[in-house]
C-alpha positions, 0 to 999 in steps of 0.5 A, a space after each residue: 718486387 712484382 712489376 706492373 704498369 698501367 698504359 696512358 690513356 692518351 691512347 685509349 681509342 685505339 681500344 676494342 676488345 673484350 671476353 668470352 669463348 668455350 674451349 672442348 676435348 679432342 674429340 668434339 667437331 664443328 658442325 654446319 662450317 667453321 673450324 672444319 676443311 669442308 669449304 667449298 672452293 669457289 667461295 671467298 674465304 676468311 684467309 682470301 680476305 687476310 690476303 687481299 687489300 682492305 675494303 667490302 667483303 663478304 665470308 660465310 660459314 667461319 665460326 666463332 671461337 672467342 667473344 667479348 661484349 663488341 666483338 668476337 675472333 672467327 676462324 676458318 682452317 688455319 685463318 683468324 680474324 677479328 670483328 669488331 661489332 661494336 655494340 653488345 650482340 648475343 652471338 657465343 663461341 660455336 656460332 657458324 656466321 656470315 660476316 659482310 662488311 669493310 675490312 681495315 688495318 687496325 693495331 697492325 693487322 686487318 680486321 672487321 670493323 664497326 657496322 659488319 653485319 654478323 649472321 648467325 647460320 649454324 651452331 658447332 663446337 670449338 676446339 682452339 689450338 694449343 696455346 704458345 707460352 709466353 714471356 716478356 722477350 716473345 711479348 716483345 717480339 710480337 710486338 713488332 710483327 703481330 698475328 692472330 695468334 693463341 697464346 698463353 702468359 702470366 701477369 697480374 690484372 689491373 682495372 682502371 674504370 672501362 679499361 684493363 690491362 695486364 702486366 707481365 714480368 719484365 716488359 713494358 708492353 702491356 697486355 690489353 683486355 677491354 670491353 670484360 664487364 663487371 663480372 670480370 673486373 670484380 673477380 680479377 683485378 689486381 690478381 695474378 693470373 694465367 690467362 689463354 686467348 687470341 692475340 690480335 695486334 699490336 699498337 705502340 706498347 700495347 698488346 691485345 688479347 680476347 681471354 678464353 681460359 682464365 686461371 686466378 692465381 690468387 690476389 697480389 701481394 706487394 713484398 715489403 723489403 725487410 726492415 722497412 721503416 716506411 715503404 710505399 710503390 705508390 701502387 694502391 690503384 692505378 691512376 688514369 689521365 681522365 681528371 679534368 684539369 681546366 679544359 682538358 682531361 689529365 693525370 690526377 693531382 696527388 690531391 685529387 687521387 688517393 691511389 697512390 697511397 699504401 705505405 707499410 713499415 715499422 714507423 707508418 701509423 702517423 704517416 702523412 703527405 704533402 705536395 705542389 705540383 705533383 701528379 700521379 702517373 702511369 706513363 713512364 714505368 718503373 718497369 721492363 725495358 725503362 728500368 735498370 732495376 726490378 721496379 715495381 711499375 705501375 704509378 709514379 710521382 711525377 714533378 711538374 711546374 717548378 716550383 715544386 716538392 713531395 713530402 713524406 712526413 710524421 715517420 717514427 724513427 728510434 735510430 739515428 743512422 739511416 738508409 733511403 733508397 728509391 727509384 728515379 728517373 728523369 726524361 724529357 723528349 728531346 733533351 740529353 736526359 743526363 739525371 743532374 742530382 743537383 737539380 733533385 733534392 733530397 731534404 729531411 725535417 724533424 717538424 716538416 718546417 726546419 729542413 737539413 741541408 740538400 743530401 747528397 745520394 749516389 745510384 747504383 748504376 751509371 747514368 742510362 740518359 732516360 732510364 730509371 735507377 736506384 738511388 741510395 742515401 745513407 745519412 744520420 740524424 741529431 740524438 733524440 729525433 723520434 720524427 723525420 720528414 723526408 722532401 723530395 723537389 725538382 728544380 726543373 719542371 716535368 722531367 722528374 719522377 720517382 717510385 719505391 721510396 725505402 727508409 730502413 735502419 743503415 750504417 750512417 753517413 753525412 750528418 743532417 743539420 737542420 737549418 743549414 744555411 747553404 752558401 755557394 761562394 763565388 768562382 771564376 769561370 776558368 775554375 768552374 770550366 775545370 771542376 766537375 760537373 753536377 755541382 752549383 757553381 756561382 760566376 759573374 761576368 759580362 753577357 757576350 753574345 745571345 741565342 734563342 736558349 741561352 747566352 755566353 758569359 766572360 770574365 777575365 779568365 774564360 767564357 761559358 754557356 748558359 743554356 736558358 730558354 726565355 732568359 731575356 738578357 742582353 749582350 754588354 749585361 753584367 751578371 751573377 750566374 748560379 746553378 748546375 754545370 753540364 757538358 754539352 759538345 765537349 763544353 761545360 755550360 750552366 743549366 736551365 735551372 741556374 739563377 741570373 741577377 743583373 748587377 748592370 747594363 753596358 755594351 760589348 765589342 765583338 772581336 774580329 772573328 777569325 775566318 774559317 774555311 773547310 780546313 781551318 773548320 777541320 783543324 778547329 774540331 780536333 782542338 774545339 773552343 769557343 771563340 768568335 767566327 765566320 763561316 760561309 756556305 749554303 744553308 738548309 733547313 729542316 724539322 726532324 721528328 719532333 718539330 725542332 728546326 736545324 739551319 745547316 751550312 755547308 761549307 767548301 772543302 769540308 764535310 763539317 756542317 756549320 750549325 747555326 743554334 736557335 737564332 734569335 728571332 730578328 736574324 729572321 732566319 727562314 729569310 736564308 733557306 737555300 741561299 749562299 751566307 755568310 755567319 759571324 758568330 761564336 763557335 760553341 764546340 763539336 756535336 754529331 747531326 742526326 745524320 752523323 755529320 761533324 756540326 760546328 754549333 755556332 751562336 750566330 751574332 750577324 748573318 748576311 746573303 752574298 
């Protein structure tokens, strides 16, 4: 299917462009300056200017060769430049000016900025240079060392209230055309186009064109898959992060934005939806670089506050044996991004009240940690159900999104039981240690030792992390822990979405650690438990690019780091910056720094300045 995307709005400032120039056979030339040699050489040039450091300049007699409704692309020789005039202005390609005003860096390459002041001296012809083909790879490669260049793509034009943007096939970088007035809007958005124009930088994922030449292709045409009992991208038009929610301005509520809506198939006509917590969104494509699979891009289903669902209800079905595939993705800044199936549901309803039990689906490529991937769900449904109802949920808050949703006819699989009650019977924790990860597991056990996200459990076969943000539990507790395992630094854990229910309080005794010096440090990481420690060294602190804080200790006799994980707030730990310590606490397994440094993860129960 054809990929698009459309670019969040969170950046929309940077953007200042828009349409509008002539182009002329060989045989034309420009008159009064511009493209000619004929400059003088004790006068500054454009290409002067392109060479010196930003500030007050002033350039006469380049021409102008590209226009918008606030601003314009010149040319001097080999040189181009853009001028953002900022307001709408009556100059057209063939105009030889005068431009004087502040320079900047702006999308990675110098350019004119608001409040220069153009001067119409002359009139002349324009001729632009041939135009380099593009594809996704060159996009891409531009992207990172951007230039006045004139070049040549293919992609379809999607309109999104003052901004536009175009989509080329297998990249995520989008081409942004601003500033194109209602003419252009009307005539080509959601087309298919060639389009010729001067590129002028780059910013992030995005890519900005002044359009010279625009050829339509014709209006886009989503292809249904074969068979498809219902099929829908979410792709009617793109939504854009400009409702406003409370105080600030956001992504549109699948209630608020009816974008999202164009499903197709056999068994659509009655087709209806319901939703908690769900946005429309952009961001995050299932497209390019983002995607293991030729998604279709553009808008999203995004999950966000749990509790949440998405359902697709009243699709008419004449067989029972079915196939659903979609899209999906999970990601969150800063985590793992392992895509745990077990915290997203996937439930079917012959009334949308009386729901089967989770189904169980498979992807068709191995986990990419942030990327999205096709889903596939093969199940059968009782004789006689002429109605399915499909809910998709997400335990776990904005990580999720899905797109591409297909039902067709399929081989068949697990039975749906509508009204299945699932019940997870209890286990120890050395058999949930030894099972697979991805299941729902239910342990109970006394709280050991507690950090700032999360606590240790024991019972009388082993002790296991519960990795929990605001879990508000306290060591000597007994509990019952239900959820999802993971693995994390070479342990398996129970995830953020598990379920805690306090049977009692009481205390616990801490053990006598075992102390660990450089070599025993090293001895631990070829054989990592966890087990009750102490360590001493010099600790350091830091925040890395997205504001978490690390407190390492460095310890003698060993490059391993002892790295103390989210302290509780009373050890007060800005208190040991830069200071010799010693830590007793709970070692919780190897992982890599940042850095590529061995860290020792520990949950600190006590820390002391020597």
């Amino acid at each position: 299917m054809k990929k698009f995307l459309l670019r969040s709005l969170l950046i929309t400032a940077t953007m200042f462009f828009a349409f509008g120039a002539t182009s002329c056979s060989d045989d034309d030339e420009i008159q009064n300056g511009g493209n000619g040699d004929n400059t003088d050489p004790s006068k500054i040039t454009l290409a002067d200017i392109l060479k010196a450091e930003p500030g007050q300049h002033e350039v006469e007699g380049v021409t102008v060769v590209a226009t918008n409704e606030q601003g314009l692309i010149v040319t001097e020789g080999e040189a181009s430049m853009y001028v953002f005039v900022g307001e709408a202005h009556n100059l057209v390609a063939g105009d030889v000016v005068t431009l004087s005003g502040e320079t900047s860096l702006y999308n990675n390459l110098l350019q004119f900025g608001k409040g220069t002041v153009v001067t119409k001296t002359g009139t002349g012809k324009v001729k632009n240079p041939t135009p380099t083909a593009m594809e996704a790879a060159d996009l891409a490669d531009y992207a990172k060392a951007p230039s006045y260049k004139y070049a040549s793509f293919k992609g379809m034009v999607m309109v999104a209230g003052q901004y536009i943007n175009m989509q080329i096939d297998g990249t995520n970088y989008l081409v942004s055309i601003d500033y194109m007035g209602e003419e252009f809007k009307t005539k080509y958005n959601m087309h298919d186009v060639e389009l010729s124009g001067w590129l002028y930088g780059s910013f992030k994922s995005f890519i900005y064109v002044l359009p010279v030449e625009v050829k339509d292709l014709g209006e886009h045409k989503d292809e249904v898959p074969a068979g498809a009992i219902y099929f829908s991208n979410f792709d009617k038009s793109p939504a854009t992060q400009d409702y406003q929610h409370g105080n600030r301005k956001e992504w549109p509520w699948l209630t608020d934005f009816d974008g999202w809506v164009n499903h197709k198939g056999s068994g659509v006509e009655k087709v209806t939806y319901d939703s908690k917590n769900m946005y429309a969104r952009t961001n995050q494509s299932s497209n390019g670089e983002l995607s293991y699979y030729d998604g279709s891009g553009m808008n999203n289903i995004f999950f966000s506050t749990a509790p949440n669902y998405f359902i697709i209800k009243d699709i008419a079905v004449n067989t029972q044996n079915l196939k659903l595939t979609f899209g999906a993705q999970r990601y969150a800044q800063g985590a793992s991004n392992e895509f745990l199936k077990s915290d997203f549901v996937v439930r079917v309803s012959q009334d949308g009240e009386t729901w089967s039990q989770s189904l169980k689906y498979d992807f068709d490529k191995e986990d990419g940690f942030g990327q999205w991937r096709v889903a596939t769900l093969n199940f059968s449904i009782p004789a006689g159900v002429k109605n399915l109802c499909i809910k998709f949920e997400a335990k776990m808050s904005s990580v999720n999104r899905i797109d591409d949703v297909l039902l067709i006819e399929g081989e068949g699989g697990q039975m749906a039981e509508f009204g299945a009650q699932e019940i997870v019977e209890k286990s120890t924790i050395a058999e949930v240690i030894a099972a697979p990860v991805d299941n729902i597991y239910k342990i109970e056990g006394q709280i050991i030792g507690t950090h700032d996200k999360g606590f240790l459990v024991k019972d009388e076969t082993g002790v296991i992390l519960v990795f929990k943000k605001k879990h508000g539990q306290k060591v000597g507790s007994t509990i019952t822990v239900e959820g999802v395992t993971t693995e994390y630094a070479g342990m398996k854990q129970f995830g953020e979405t598990s379920t805690i229910t306090l049977i009692g309080e009481g205390t616990y005794t801490q053990p006598q650690p075992e102390v660990l010096d450089g070599k025993k440090m090293e001895e631990y990481a070829k054989n990592p438990t966890i087990k009750y420690i102490q360590y001493e060294g010099l600790m350091t602190s830091f925040q890395d690019e997205i504001y978490q804080l690390h407190n390492n200790v460095a310890v003698d006799g060993t490059d391993i780091i002892g790295a103390i994980m989210f302290p509780a707030k009373e050890l007060n730990i800005k208190d040991y910056d830069n200071k010799k310590i010693r830590v007793t606490g709970y070692a919780l397994g190897m992982s890599t720094s940042a850095d590529k440094k061995q860290q020792l993860n520990t949950m600190v129960i006590s820390i002391e300045a020597l």
